[in-house]
Biopython code that builds the backbone (N, CA, C, O; Angstrom):
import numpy as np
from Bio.PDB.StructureBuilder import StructureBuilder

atoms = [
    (1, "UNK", "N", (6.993, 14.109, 54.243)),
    (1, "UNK", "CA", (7.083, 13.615, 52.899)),
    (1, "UNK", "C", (7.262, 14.791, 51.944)),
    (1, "UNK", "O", (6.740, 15.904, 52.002)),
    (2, "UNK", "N", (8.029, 14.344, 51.144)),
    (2, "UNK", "CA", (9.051, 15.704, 50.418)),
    (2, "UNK", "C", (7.579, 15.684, 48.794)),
    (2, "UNK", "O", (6.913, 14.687, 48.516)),
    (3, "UNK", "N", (7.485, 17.001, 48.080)),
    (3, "UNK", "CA", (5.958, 16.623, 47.057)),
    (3, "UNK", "C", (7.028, 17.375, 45.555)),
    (3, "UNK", "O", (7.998, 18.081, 45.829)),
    (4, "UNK", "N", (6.697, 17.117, 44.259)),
    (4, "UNK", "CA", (7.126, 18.376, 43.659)),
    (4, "UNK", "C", (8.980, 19.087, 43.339)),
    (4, "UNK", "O", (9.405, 20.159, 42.909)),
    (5, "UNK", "N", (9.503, 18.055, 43.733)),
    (5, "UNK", "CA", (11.160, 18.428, 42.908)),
    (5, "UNK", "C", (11.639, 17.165, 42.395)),
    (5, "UNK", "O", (12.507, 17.105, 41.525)),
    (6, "UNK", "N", (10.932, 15.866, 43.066)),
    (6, "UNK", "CA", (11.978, 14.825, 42.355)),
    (6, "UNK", "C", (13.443, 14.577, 42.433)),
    (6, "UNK", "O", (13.722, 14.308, 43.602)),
    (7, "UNK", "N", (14.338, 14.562, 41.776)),
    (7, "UNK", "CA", (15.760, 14.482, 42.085)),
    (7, "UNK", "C", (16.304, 15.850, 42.056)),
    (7, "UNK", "O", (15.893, 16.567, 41.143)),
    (8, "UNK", "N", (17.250, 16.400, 42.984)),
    (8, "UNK", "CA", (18.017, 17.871, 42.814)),
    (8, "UNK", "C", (19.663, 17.277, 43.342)),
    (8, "UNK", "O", (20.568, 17.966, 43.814)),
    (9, "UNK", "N", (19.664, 15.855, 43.088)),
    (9, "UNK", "CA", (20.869, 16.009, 43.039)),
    (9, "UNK", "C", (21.775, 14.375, 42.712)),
    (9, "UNK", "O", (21.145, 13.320, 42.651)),
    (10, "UNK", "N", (23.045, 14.428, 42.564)),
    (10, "UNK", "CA", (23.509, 13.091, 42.437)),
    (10, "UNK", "C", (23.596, 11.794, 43.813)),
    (10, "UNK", "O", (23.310, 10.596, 43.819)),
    (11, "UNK", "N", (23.996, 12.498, 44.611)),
    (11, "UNK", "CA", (24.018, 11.318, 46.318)),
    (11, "UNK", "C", (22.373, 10.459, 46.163)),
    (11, "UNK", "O", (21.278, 10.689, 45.650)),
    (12, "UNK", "N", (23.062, 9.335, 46.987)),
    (12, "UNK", "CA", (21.949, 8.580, 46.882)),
    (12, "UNK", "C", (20.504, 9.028, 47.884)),
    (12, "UNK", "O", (19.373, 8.550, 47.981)),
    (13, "UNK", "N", (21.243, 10.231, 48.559)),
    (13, "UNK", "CA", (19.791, 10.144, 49.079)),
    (13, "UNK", "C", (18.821, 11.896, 48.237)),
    (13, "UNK", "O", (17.689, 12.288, 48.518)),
    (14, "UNK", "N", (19.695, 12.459, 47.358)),
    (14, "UNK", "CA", (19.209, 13.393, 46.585)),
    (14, "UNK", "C", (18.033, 13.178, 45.550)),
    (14, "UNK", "O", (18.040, 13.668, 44.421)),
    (15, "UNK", "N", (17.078, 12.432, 46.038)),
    (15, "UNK", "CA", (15.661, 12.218, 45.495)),
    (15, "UNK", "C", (14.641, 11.698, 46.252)),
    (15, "UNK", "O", (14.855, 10.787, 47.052)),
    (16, "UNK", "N", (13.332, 12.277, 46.051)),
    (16, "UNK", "CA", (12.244, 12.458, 46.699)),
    (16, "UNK", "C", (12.019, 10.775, 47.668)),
    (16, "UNK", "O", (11.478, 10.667, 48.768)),
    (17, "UNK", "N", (12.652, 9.590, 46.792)),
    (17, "UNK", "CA", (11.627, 8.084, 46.895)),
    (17, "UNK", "C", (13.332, 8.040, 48.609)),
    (17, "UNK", "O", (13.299, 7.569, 49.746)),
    (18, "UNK", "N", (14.136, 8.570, 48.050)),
    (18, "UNK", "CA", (15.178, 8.136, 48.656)),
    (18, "UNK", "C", (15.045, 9.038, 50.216)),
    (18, "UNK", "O", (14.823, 8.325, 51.195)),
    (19, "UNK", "N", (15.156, 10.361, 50.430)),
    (19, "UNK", "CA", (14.821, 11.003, 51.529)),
    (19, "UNK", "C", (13.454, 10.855, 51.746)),
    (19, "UNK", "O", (13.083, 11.714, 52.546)),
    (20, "UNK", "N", (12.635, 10.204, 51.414)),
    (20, "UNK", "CA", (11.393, 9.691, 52.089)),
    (20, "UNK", "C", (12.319, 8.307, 52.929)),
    (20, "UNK", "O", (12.826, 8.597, 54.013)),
    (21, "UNK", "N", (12.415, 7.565, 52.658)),
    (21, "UNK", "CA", (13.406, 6.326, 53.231)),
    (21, "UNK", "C", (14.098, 6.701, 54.260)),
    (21, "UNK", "O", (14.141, 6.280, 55.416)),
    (22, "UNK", "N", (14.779, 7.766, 53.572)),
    (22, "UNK", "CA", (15.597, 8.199, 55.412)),
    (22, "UNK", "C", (14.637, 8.363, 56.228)),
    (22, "UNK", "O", (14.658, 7.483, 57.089)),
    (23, "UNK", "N", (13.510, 9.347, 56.394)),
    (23, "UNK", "CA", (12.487, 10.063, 56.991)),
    (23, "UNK", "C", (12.112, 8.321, 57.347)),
    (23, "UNK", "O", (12.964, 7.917, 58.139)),
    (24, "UNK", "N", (11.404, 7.542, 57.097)),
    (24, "UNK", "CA", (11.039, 6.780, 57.066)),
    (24, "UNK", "C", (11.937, 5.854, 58.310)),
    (24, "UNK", "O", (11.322, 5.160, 59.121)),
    (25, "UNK", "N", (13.686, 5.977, 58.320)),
    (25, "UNK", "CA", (14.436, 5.366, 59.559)),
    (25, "UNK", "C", (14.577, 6.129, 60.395)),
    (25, "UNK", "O", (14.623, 5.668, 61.536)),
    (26, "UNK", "N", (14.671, 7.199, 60.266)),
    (26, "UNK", "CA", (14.734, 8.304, 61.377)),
    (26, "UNK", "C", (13.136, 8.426, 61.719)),
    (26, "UNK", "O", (13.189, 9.371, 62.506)),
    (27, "UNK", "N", (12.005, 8.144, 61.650)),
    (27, "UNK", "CA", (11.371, 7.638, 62.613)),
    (27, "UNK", "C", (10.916, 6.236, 62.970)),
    (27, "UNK", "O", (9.760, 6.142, 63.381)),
    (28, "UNK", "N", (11.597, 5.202, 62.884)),
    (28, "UNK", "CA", (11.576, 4.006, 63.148)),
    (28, "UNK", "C", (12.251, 3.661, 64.393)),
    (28, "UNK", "O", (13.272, 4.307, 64.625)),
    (29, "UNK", "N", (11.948, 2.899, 65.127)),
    (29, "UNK", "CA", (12.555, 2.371, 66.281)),
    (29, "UNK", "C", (14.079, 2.162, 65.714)),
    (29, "UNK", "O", (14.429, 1.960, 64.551)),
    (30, "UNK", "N", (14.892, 2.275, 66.929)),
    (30, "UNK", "CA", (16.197, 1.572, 66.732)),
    (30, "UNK", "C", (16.315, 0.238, 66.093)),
    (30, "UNK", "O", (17.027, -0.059, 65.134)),
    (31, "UNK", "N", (15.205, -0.808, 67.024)),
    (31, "UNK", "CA", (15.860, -1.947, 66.486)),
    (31, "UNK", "C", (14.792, -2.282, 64.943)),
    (31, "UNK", "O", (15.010, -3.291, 64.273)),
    (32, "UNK", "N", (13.869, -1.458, 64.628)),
    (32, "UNK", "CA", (13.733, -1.756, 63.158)),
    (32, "UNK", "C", (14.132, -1.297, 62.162)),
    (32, "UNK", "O", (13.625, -1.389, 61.044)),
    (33, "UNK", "N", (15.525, -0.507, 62.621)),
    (33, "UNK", "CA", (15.686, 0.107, 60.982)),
    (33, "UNK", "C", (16.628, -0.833, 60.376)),
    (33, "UNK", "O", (16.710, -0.461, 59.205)),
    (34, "UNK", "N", (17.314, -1.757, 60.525)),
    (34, "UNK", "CA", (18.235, -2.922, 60.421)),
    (34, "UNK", "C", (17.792, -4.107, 59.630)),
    (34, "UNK", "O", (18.454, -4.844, 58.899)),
    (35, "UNK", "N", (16.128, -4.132, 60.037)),
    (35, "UNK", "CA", (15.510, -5.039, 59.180)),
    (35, "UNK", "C", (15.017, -4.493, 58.131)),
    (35, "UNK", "O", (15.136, -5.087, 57.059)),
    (36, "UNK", "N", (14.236, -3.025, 58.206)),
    (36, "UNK", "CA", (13.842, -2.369, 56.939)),
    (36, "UNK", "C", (15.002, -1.868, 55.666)),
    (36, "UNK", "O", (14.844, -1.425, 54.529)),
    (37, "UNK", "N", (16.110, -2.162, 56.430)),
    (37, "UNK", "CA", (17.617, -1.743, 55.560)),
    (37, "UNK", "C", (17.830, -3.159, 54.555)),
    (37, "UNK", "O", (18.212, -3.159, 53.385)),
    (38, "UNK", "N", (17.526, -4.121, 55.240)),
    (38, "UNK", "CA", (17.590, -5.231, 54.546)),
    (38, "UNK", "C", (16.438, -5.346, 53.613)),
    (38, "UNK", "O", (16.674, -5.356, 52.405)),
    (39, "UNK", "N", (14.904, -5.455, 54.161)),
    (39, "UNK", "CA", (14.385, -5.932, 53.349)),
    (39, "UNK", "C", (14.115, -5.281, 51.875)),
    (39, "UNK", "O", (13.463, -5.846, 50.997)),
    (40, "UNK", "N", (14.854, -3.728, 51.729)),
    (40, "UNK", "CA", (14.772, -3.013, 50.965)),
    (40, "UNK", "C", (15.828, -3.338, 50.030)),
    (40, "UNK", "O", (15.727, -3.204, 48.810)),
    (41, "UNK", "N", (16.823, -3.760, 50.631)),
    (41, "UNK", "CA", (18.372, -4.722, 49.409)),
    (41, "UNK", "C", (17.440, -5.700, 49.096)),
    (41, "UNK", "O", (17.087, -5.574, 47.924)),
    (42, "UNK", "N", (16.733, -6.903, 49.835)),
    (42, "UNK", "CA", (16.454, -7.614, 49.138)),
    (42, "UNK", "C", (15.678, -8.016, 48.160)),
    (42, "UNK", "O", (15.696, -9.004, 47.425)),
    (43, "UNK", "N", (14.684, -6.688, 48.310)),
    (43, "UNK", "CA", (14.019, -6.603, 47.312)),
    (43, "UNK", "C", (14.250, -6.172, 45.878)),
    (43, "UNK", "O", (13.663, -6.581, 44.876)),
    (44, "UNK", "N", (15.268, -5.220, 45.972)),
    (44, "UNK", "CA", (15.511, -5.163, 44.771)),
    (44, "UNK", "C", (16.532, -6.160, 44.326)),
    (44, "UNK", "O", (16.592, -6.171, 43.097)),
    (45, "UNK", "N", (17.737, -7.392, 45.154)),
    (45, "UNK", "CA", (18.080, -8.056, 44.771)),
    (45, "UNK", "C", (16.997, -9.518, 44.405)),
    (45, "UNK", "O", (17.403, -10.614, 44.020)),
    (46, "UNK", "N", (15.787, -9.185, 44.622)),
    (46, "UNK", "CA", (15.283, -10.558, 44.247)),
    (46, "UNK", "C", (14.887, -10.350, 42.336)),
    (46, "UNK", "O", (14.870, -9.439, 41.509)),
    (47, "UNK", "N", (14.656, -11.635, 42.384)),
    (47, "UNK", "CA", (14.428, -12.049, 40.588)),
    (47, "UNK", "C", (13.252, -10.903, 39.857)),
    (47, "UNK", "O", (12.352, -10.387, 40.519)),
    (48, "UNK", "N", (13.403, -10.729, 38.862)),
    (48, "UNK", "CA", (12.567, -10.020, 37.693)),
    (48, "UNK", "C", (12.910, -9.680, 36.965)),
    (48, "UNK", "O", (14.042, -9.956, 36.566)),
    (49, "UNK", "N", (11.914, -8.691, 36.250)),
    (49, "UNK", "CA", (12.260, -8.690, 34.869)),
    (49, "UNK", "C", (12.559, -7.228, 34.649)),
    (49, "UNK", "O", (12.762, -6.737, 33.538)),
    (50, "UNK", "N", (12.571, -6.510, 35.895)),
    (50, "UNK", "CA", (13.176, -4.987, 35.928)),
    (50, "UNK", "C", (12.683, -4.477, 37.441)),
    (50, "UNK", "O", (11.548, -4.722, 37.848)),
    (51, "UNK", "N", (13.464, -3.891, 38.064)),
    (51, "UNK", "CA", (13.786, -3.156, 38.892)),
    (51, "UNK", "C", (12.983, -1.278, 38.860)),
    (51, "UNK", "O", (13.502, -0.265, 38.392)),
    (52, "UNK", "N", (11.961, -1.387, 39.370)),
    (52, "UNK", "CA", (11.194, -0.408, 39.417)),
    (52, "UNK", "C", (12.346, 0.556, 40.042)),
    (52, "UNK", "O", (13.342, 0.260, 40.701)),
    (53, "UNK", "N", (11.701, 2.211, 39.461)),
    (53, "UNK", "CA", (12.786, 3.229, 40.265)),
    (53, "UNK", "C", (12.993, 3.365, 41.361)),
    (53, "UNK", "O", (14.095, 3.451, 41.904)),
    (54, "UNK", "N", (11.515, 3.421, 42.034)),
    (54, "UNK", "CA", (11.266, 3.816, 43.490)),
    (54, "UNK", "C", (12.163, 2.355, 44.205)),
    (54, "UNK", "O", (12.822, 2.440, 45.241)),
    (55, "UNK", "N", (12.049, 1.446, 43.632)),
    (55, "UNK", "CA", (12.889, 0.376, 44.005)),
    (55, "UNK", "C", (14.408, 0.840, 44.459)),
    (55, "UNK", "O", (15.022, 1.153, 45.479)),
    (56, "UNK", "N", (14.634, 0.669, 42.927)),
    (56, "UNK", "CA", (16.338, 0.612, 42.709)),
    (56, "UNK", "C", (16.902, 2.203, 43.672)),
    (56, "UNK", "O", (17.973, 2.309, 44.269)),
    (57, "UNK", "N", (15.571, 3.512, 43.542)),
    (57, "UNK", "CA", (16.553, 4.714, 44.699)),
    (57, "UNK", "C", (16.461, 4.540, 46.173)),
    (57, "UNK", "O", (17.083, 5.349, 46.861)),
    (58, "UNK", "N", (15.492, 3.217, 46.998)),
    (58, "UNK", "CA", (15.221, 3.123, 48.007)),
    (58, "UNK", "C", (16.678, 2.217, 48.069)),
    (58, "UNK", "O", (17.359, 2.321, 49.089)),
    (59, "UNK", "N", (17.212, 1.183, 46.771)),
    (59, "UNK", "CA", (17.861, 0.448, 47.568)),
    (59, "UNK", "C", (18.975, 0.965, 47.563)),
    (59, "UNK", "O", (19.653, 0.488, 48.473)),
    (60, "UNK", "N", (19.807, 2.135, 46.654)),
    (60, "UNK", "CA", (20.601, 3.317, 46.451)),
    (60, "UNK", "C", (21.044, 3.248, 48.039)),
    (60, "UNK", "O", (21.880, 2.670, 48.734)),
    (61, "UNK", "N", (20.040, 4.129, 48.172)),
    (61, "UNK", "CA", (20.372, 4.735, 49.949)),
    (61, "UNK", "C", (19.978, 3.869, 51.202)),
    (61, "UNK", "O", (19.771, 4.356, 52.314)),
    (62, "UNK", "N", (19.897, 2.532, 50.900)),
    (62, "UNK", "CA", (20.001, 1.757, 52.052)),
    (62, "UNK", "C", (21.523, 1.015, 51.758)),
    (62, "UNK", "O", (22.250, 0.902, 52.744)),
    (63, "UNK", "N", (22.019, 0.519, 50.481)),
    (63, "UNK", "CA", (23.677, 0.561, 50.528)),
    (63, "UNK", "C", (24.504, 1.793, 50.705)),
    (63, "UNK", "O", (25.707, 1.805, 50.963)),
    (64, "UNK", "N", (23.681, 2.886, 50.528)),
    (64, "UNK", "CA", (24.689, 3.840, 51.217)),
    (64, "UNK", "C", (24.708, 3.848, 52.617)),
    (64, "UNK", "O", (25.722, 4.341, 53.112)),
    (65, "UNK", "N", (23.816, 3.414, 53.414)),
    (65, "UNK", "CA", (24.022, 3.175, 54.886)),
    (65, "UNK", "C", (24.588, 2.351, 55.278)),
    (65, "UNK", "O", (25.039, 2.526, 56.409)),
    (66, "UNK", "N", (24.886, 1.007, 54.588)),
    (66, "UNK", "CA", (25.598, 0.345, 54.395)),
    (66, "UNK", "C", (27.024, 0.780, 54.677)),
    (66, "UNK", "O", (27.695, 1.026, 55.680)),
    (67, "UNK", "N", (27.175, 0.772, 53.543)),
    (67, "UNK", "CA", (28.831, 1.308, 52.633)),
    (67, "UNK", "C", (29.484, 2.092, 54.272)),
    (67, "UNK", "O", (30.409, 1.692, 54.980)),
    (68, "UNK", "N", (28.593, 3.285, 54.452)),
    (68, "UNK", "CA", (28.565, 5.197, 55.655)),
    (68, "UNK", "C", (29.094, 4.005, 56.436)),
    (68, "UNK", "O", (30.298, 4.235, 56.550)),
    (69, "UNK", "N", (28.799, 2.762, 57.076)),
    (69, "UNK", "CA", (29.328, 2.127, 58.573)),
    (69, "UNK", "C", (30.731, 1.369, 58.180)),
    (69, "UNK", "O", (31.113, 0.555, 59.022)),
    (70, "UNK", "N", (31.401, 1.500, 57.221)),
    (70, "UNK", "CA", (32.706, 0.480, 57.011)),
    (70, "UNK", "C", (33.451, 1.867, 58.235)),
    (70, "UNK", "O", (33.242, 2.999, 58.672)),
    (71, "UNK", "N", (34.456, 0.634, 58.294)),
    (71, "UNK", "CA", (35.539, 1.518, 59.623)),
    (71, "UNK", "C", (36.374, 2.464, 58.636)),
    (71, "UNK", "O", (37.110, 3.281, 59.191)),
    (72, "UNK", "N", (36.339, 2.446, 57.007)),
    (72, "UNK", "CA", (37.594, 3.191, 56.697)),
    (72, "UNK", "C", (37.123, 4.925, 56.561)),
    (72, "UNK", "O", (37.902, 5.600, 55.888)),
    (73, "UNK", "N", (35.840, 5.696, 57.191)),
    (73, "UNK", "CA", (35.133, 6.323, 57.663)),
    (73, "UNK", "C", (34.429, 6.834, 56.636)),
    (73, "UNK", "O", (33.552, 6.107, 56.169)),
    (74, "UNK", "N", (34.601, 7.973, 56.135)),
    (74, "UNK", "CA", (33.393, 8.770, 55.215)),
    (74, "UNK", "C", (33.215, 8.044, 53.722)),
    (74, "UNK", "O", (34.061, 7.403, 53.098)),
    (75, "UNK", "N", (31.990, 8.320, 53.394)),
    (75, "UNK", "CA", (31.931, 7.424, 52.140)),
    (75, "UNK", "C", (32.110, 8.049, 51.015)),
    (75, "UNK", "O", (31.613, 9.176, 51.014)),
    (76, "UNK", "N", (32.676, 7.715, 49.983)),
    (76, "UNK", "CA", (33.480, 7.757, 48.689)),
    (76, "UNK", "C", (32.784, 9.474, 48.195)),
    (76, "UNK", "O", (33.597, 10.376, 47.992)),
    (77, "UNK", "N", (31.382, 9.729, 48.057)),
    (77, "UNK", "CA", (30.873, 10.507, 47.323)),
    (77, "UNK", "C", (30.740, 11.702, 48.371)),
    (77, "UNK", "O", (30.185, 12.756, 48.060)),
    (78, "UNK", "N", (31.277, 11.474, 49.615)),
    (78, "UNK", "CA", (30.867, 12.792, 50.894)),
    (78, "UNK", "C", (31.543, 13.731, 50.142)),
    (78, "UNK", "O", (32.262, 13.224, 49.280)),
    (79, "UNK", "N", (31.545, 15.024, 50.194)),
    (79, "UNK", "CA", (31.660, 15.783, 49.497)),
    (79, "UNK", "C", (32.259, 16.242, 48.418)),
    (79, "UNK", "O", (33.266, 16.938, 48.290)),
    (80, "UNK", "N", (31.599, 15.820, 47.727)),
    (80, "UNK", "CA", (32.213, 15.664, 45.566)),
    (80, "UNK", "C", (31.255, 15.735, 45.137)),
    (80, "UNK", "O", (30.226, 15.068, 45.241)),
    (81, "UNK", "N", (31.626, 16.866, 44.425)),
    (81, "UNK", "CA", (30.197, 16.950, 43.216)),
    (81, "UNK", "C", (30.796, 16.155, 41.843)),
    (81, "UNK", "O", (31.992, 16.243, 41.564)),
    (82, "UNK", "N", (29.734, 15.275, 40.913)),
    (82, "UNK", "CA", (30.096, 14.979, 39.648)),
    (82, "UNK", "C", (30.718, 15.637, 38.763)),
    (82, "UNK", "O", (30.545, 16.851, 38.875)),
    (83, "UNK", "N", (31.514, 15.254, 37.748)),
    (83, "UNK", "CA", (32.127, 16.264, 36.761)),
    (83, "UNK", "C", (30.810, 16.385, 35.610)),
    (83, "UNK", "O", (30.977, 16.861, 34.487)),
    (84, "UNK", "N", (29.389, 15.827, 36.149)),
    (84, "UNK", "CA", (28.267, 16.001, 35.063)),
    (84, "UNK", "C", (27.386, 16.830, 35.401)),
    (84, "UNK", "O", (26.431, 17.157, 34.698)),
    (85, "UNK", "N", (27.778, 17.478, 37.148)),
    (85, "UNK", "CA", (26.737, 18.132, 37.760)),
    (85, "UNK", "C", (26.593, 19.928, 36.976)),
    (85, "UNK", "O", (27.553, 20.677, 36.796)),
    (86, "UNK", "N", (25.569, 20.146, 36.736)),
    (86, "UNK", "CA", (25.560, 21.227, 36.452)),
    (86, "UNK", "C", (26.182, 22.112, 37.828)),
    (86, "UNK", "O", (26.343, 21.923, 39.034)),
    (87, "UNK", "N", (26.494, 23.572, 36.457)),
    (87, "UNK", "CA", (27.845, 24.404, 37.429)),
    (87, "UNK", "C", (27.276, 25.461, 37.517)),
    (87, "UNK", "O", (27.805, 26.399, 38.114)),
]
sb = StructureBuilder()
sb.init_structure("model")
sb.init_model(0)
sb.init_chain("A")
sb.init_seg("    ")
for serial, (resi, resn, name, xyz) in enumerate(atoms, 1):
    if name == "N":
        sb.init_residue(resn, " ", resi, " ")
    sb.init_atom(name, np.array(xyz, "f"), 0.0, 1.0, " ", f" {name:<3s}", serial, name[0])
structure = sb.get_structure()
């Protein structure tokens, strides 16, 4: 568990709530990371009245695992930095 930087970067998994999540499938069994991928979309797709952070960056980087498996191969943001990223 990552303590003390918070976000250092734009990708969805460049913050503390989000590479805890990975850490979190990379030690999970094979066949549970499929359900924890879901129940983490669905939570932030279910009803309210706002979308907590730790929410909305867990569900960030479970559609980016998403998105990473389409056949048309690497995903959109693999290596590109923002035109907002500091230089």
């Amino acid at each position: 568990m990552r303590r003390g930087t918070g976000t250092w970067g734009i990708a969805p998994f460049d913050n503390d709530t989000a590479a805890d999540f990975g850490d979190e499938l990379d030690a999970a069994a094979w066949e549970e990371r499929e359900p924890m991928i879901r129940k983490t979309l669905r939570r932030a797709a279910a009803p309210a009245d706002c979308l907590d952070a730790p929410d909305a960056e867990r569900a960030v980087a479970a559609a980016a695992l998403v998105v990473s498996q389409h056949p048309a191969g690497e995903p959109e943001w693999a290596g590109r930095r923002s035109s907002c990223a500091a230089t």
